[in-house]
N, C-alpha and C positions, 0 to 999 in steps of 0.2 A: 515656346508656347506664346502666340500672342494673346494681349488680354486687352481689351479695348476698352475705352474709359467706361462707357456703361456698366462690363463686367466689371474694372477697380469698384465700381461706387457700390454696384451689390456685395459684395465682398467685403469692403469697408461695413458694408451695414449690418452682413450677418455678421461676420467677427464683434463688431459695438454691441450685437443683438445679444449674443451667446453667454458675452463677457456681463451684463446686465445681473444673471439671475445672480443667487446668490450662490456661495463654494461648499457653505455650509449651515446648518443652525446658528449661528452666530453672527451671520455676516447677512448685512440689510442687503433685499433689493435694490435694485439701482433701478429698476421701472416700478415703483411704487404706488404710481399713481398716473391718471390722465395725463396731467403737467410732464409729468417725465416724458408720458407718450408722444406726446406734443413736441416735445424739445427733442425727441429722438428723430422725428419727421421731419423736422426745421432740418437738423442738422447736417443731417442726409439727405435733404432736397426733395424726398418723394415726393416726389409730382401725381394729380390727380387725385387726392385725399382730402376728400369732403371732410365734414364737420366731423370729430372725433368720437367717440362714447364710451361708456365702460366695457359694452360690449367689445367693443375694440380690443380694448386694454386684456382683457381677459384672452381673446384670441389669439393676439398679439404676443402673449405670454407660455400660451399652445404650444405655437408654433416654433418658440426658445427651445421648447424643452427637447422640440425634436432635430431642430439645428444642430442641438447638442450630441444628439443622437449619431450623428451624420461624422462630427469630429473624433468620437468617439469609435467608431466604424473598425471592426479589424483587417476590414479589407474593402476591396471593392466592390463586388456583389452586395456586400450588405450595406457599404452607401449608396450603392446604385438603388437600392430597395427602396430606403429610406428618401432617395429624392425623389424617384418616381410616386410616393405614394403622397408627397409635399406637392410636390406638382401639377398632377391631377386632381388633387381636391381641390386646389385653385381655380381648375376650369383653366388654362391657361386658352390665351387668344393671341398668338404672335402677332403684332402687327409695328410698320416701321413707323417712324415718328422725328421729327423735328423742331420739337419743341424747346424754350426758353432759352433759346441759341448756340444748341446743340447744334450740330450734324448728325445726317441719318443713323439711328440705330434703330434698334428692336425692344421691343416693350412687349413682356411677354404676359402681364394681365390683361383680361376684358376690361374695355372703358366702364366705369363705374364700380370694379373694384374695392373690395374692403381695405384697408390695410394690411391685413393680415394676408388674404389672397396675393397684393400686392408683393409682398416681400416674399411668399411662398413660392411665385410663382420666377419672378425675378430673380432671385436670392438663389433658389435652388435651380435655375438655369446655370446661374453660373459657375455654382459648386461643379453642376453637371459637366461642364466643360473639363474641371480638372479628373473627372472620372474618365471621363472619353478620350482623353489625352494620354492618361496611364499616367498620372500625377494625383492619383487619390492621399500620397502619402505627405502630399504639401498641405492636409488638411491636419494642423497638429494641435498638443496644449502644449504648455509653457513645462518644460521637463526641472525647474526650480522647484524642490521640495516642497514649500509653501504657496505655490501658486500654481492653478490649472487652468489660466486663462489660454482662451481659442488665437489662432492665429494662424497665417496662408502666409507658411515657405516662399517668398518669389527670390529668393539666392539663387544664385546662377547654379552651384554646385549642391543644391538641397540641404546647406550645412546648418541652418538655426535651428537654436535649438530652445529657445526662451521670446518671452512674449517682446521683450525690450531689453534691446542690449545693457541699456544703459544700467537701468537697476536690477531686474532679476539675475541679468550672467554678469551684471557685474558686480552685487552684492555675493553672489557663489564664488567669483575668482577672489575677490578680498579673502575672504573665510579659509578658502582652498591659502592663501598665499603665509596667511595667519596662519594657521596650521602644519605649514611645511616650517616656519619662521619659530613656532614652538618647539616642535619636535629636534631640529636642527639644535636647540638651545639647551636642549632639558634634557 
């Protein structure tokens, strides 16, 4: 499957997007506030995002919860639902673009765009691609007991299975190693 840098960066955003809210009553927001909104746009370069608002922030926050919806999917008919229905509320307006020294791609909001439409529209294009592909199942959470962060499989062989090698699967293989290193002893 090829994924061309515009679709990494949407992807990049939904995944950053998803991982924001919080896992449970306990656990703070990560878009909190405007400022965070702000620092999430910086980050992720969206282009074409006029002055910010709460209103923003609130739609913005929408549109998480349905992101989430979408990772959460047991299949693909019901993410394909889920994007079409992200999509279309955006109004989407394909049109190509060459801006800030890119090469051509596809921008798939209406110029003047909210953010929120922005990333609805963007964002679930390119989920949409791994549905059409018959790669909905690269849309996964982190399978680490303690952690159900969002994350896009691009393993050659579909094999991850946690949001970050480093500490999720590698805090579970310590335990797992602990564990075999007890029982062997005791």
């Amino acid at each position: 499957m090829l994924i061309t840098h515009d679709t990494r960066c949407a992807l990049d955003a939904v995944v950053d997007l998803v991982n924001t809210a919080p896992e449970d009553d306990t656990t703070p927001d990560a878009l909190p506030d405007l400022a965070a909104l702000e620092d999430f746009v910086r980050k992720h370069e969206i282009s074409d995002v006029g002055v910010l608002s709460e209103f923003d922030l609130s739609a913005v926050r929408k549109i998480r919860g349905r992101f989430a919806g979408i990772f959460a999917a047991p299949d693909a008919r019901a993410a394909a639902g889920l994007i079409n229905e992200l999509v279309a509320a955006a109004g989407t307006t394909p049109r190509l673009t060459d801006h800030d020294g890119y090469d051509w791609h596809v921008h798939y909001f209406a110029p003047g765009a909210s953010v929120a439409d922005h990333l609805a529209a963007d964002c679930g294009m390119a989920l949409a691609f791994f549905v059409v592909a018959g790669e909905q199942e690269r849309l996964r959470r982190c399978e680490a007991p303690d952690c159900r962060r969002a994350f896009v499989d691009l393993s050659r062989n579909r094999s991850r299975r946690y949001c970050d090698s480093r500490t999720c699967g590698n805090r579970l293989h310590v335990a797992a190693y602990r564990a075999r290193r007890k029982e062997a002893a005791g």
